[in-house]
N, C-alpha and C positions, 0 to 999 in steps of 0.2 A: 837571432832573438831566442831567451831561452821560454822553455813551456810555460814559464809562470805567467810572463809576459806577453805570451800569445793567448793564452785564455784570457788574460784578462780584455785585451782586446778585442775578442771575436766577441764575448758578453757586451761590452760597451756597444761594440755594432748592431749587436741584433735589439740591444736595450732600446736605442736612439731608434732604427728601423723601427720598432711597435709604438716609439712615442713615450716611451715609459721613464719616469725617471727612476732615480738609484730608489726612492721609497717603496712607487709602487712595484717595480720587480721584484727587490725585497718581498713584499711583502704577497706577492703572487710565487716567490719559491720558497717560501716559508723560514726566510734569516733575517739576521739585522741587516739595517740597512749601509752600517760601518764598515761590516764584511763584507758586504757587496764593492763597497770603496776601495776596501784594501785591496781586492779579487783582480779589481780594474785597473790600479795602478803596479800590481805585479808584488805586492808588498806581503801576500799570502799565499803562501800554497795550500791550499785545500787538499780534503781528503778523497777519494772518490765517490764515497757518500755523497759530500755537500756538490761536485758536478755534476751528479745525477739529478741534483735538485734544482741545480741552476740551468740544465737542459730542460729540464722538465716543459715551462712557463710557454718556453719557444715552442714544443712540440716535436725536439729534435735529438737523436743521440746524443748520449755522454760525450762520445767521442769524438764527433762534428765542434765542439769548443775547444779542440785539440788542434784541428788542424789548420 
């Protein structure tokens, strides 16, 4: 499975784990809620910026959505 595809996965898990759907995590890490879609299905690579933002919500390293 390549990176794209495991981040977007490990997001989906910890999304589902809080209960949250694609809006409100969106909109608790501060993106659209499209991005978050495309994140999920592996269709975006993001920058490290934006995984800094999408760790943030969870309380967990950048790099814990990596592995």
């Amino acid at each position: 499975m390549d990176i794209q595809h495991r981040l977007g996965r490990n997001i989906k898990r910890l999304r589902l784990e809080k209960g949250w759907s694609q809006e409100a995590f969106a909109f608790e890490a501060g993106i659209h809620r499209t991005y978050v879609s495309d994140i999920e299905r592996g269709a975006r690579n993001p920058t490290i910026t934006i995984v800094e933002k999408l760790a943030k919500p969870f309380g967990i390293k950048p790099g814990m959505l990596l592995d």
